[in-house]
C-alpha positions in Angstrom: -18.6 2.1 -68.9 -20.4 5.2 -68.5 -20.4 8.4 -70.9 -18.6 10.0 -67.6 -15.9 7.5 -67.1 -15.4 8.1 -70.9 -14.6 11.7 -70.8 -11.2 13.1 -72.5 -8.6 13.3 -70.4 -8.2 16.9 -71.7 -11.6 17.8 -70.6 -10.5 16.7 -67.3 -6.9 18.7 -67.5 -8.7 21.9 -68.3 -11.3 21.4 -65.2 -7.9 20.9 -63.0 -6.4 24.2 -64.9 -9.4 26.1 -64.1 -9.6 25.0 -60.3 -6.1 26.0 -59.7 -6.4 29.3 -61.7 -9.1 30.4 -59.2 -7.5 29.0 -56.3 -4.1 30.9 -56.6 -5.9 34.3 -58.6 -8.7 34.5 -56.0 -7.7 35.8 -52.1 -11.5 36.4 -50.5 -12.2 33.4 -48.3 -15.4 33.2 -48.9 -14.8 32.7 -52.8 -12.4 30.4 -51.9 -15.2 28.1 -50.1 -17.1 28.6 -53.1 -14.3 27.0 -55.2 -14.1 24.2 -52.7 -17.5 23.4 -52.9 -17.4 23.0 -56.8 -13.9 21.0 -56.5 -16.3 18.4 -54.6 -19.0 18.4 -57.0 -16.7 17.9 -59.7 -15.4 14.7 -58.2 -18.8 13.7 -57.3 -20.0 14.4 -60.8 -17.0 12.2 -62.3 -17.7 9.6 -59.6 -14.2 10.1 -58.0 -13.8 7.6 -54.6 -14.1 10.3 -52.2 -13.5 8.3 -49.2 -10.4 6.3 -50.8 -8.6 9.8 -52.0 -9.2 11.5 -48.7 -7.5 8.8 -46.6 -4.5 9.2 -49.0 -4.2 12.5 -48.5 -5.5 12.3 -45.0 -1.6 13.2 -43.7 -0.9 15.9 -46.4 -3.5 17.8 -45.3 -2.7 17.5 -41.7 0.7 19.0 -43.3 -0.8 21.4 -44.6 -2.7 22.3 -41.8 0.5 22.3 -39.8 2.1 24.9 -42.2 -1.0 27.7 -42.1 -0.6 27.5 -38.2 3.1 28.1 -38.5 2.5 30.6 -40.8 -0.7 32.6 -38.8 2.0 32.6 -35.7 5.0 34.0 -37.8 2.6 36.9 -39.2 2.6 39.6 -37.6 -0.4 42.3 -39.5 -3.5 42.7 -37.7 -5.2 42.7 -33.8 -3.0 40.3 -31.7 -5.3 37.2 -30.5 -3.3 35.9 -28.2 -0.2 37.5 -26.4 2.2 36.5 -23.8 4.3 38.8 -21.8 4.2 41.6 -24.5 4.8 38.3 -27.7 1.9 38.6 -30.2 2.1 34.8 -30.7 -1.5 35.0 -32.9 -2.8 37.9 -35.3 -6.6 38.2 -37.0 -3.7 38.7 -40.1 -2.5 35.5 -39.2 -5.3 34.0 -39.0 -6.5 35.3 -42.5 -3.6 33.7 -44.3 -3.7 30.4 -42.4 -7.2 30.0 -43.7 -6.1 31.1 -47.0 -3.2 29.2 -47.9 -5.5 26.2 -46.4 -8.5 26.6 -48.7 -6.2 27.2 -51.8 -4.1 23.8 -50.8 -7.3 21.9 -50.4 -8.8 23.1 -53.3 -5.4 22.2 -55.4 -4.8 18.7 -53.6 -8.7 18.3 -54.3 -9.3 18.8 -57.7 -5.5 16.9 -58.7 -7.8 14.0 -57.6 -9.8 14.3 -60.6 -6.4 13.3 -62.4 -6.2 10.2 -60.5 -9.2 8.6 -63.1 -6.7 8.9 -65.5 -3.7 7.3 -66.7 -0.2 8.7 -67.0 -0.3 7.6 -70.4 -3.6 9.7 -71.0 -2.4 12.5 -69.1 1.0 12.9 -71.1 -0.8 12.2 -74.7 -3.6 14.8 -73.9 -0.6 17.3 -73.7 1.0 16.2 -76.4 -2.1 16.2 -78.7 -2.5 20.2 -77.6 1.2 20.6 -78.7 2.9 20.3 -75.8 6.5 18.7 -75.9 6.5 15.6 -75.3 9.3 16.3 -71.9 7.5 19.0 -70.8 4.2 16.6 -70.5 5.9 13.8 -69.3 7.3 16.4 -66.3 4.1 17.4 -65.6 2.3 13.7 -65.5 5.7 12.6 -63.4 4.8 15.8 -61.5 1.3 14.8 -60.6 2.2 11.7 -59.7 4.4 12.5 -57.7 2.3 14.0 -55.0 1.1 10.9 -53.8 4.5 9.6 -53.6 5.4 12.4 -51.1 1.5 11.2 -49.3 3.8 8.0 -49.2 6.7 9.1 -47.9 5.2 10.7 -45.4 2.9 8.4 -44.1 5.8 5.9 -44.2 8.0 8.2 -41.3 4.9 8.9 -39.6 4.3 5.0 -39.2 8.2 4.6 -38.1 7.8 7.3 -35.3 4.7 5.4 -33.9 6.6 2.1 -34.3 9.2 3.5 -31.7 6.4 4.0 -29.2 5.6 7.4 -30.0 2.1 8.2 -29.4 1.6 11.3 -31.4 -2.2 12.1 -30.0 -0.9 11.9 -26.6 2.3 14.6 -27.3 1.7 18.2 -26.4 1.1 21.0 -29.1 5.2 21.4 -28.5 6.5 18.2 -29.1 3.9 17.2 -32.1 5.9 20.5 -33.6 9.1 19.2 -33.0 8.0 15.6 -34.1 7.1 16.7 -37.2 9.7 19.6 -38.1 11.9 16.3 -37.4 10.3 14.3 -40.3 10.1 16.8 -43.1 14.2 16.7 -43.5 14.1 12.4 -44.1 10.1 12.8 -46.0 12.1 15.2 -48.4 15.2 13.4 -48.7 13.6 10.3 -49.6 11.2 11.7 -52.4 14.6 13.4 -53.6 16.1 9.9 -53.3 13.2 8.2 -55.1 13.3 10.9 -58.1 16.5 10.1 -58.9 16.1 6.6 -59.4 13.2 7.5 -61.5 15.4 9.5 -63.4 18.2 6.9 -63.7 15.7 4.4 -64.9 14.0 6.6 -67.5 17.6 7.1 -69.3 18.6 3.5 -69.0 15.6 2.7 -71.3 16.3 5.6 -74.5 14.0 8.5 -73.0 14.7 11.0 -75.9 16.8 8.8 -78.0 14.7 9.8 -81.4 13.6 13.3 -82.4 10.2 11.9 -83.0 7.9 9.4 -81.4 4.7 8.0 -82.7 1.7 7.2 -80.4 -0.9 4.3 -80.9 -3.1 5.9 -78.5 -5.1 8.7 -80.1 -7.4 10.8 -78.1 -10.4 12.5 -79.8 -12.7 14.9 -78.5 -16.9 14.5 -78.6 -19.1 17.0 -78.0 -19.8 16.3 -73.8 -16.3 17.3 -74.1 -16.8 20.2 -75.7 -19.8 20.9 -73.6 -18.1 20.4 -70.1 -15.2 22.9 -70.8 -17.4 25.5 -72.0 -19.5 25.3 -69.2 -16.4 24.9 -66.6 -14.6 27.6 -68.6 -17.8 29.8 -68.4 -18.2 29.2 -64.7 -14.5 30.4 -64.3 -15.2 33.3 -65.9 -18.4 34.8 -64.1 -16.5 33.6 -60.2 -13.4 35.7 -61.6 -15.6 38.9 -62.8 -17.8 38.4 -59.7 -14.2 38.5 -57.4 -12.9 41.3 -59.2 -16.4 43.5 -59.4 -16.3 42.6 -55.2 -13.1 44.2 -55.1 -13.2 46.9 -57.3 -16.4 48.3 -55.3 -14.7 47.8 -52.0 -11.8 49.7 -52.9 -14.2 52.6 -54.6 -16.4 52.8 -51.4 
């Protein structure tokens, strides 16, 4: 195996941390690009199946694409784009957030595919080893995994719409809205469905019977470790004081 392939799953955790931190702290689009760019060098640096994780998530972003065009026709700041009879239906606002909120989903759903070259296992004892509660990691790795199950779900109603003979690239911009406000109530009811079972499961077998649990799988940092998060960890630091000096002046001037 390669000395990448052999990386802590902590090193990778804190690379995922530092992602999201500058996708939610940073607003300025063009920072935001920036941000993408280094969430696919990352996976290309950790040899991540690009093609394989983009046709998983192929649906969730068109979700997510779905949701910023709701959301740049329901704001209402800016120069109107496009009106009808006196109804700002579009704003450059609008517009702004849309592009926005999808940079900062891509770069989030992105980067969580770094996660997928680890194990749940690895994932829950990295948290754990930095003193973490054991529930409060298993959440979050149940959390992460998770997203693909939604991918799932949704993919799944999307392929019983089709099955009924509805050709979604042949509906109007009208009725591929309705189409899809229609799936999001059964998508969401059956992850809720499928998280309980989890849950019922994980109680039938003792989760949290003992106060204290014992681990035969140790994780131990080396020094590329150490190396990669100081380097990520520097890099988040000189985008975020580059970002803030940006605005700072602009509000000064």
């Amino acid at each position: 195996m390669s000395s990448v392939s052999n990386t802590d799953p902590r090193t990778k955790i804190f690379i995922v941390i530092c992602i999201s931190f500058l996708a939610v702290s940073i607003s300025a689009a063009r920072y935001l690009f920036i941000v993408l760019i280094g969430s696919f060098l990352v996976l290309l640096f950790f040899r991540v199946n690009i093609v394989h994780f983009a046709k998983k998530t192929k649906i969730l972003l068109s979700m997510v694409v779905f949701i910023a065009l709701m959301q740049s026709i329901f704001t209402s700041f800016g120069e109107p784009i496009i009106q009808i009879y006196g109804w700002i239906l579009m704003t450059t606002g609008g517009v702004f957030m849309a592009i926005q909120f999808i940079l900062r989903m891509m770069i989030i759903i992105i980067s969580s595919g770094l996660l997928s070259t680890c194990s749940s296992r690895e994932i829950i004892q990295g948290l754990v080893q930095w003193k973490l509660p054991y529930e409060v990691a298993f959440m979050a790795s149940m959390g992460i995994s998770f997203l693909p199950k939604f991918s799932e779900e949704l993919r799944d109603a999307m392929i019983a719409v089709q099955l009924r003979g509805v050709d979604l690239k042949e509906l109007k911009l009208k009725q591929k809205i309705m189409v899809y406000v229609s799936l999001l109530q059964p998508v969401v009811a059956g992850a809720v469905l499928k998280s309980k079972a989890i849950s019922m499961s994980i109680e039938m077998r003792g989760f949290h019977t003992y106060q204290n649990r014992t681990s035969y799988l140790i994780l131990r940092l080396k020094g590329k470790d150490y190396g990669i998060m100081l380097i990520v960890g520097a890099l988040t630091v000189i985008i975020m004081i580059q970002y803030l000096y940006s605005i700072s002046s602009f509000l000064f001037f």
